[in-house]
N, C-alpha and C positions, 0 to 999 in steps of 0.2 A: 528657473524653469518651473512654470506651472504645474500641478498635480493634472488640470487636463492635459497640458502638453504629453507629461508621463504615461498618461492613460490611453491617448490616443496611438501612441508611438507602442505600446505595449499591443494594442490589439492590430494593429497595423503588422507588426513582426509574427505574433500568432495566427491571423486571419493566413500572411502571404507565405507563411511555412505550410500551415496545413492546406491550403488551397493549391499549392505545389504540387501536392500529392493526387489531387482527384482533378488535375487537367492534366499533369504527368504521368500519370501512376500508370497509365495501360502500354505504360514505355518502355519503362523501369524494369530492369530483369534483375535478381540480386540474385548473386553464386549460391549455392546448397549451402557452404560454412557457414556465409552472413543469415541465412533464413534459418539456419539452426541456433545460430546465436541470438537472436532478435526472439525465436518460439523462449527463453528465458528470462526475457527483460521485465515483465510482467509478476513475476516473482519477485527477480530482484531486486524491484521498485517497492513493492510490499512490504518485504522483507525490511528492507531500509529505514522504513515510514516506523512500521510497528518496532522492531527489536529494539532500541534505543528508548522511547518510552513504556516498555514493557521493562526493561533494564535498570532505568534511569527515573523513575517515573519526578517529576519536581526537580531534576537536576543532581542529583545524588543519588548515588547506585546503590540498590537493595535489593540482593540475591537472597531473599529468604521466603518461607512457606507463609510468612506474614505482609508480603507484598501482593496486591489482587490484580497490579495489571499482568504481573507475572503467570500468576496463578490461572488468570482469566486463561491468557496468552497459551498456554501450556496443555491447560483443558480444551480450549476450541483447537489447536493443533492433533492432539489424542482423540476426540469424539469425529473430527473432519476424517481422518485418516483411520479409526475404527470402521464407521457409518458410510462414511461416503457423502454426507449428507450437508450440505454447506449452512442448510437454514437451521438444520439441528445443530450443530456446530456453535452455530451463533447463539443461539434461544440458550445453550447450555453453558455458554461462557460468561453470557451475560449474567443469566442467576447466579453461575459462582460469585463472580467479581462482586454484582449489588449484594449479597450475604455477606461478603468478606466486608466492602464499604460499611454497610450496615450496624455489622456485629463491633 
């Protein structure tokens, strides 16, 4: 099989999932539990993404104050949840981590 075959089959499946939704969607009724459940997935998509290379960072796990994705990780988590502030968050994670890389 082709790398276009792949390709085309790829967005074909993506295209007629999400296109499901916006000639469907004003149909679709979901229970309160599912729409409570689904208000979470968003997180725990994130969550997923970051912990593991905040943890892991190169594929070996290093739990110490000498690890910067960790460090980063930990600081944008405490300044977000101090502030409120998602861009502060970020600006402040970032200079940890480049100092840590850096130094």
């Amino acid at each position: 099989m082709t790398v276009a075959a792949l390709l085309a089959g790829m967005f074909l499946a993506t295209y007629l999932t999400r296109a499901s939704f916006l000639v469907f969607g004003h149909r679709l009724r979901f229970p309160p539990a599912l729409k409570a459940a689904l208000h979470h997935v968003p997180v725990a998509v994130l969550t997923a993404i970051i912990v593991p290379e905040a943890l892991a960072p190169g594929g070996q796990v290093d739990v110490s104050v000498s690890n910067p994705w960790l460090v980063g990780t930990l600081v944008a988590a405490v300044v977000a949840r101090l502030s409120g502030h998602l861009l502060l968050s970020l600006g402040v994670s970032f200079a940890v981590f480049g100092l840590m890389r850096w130094w």
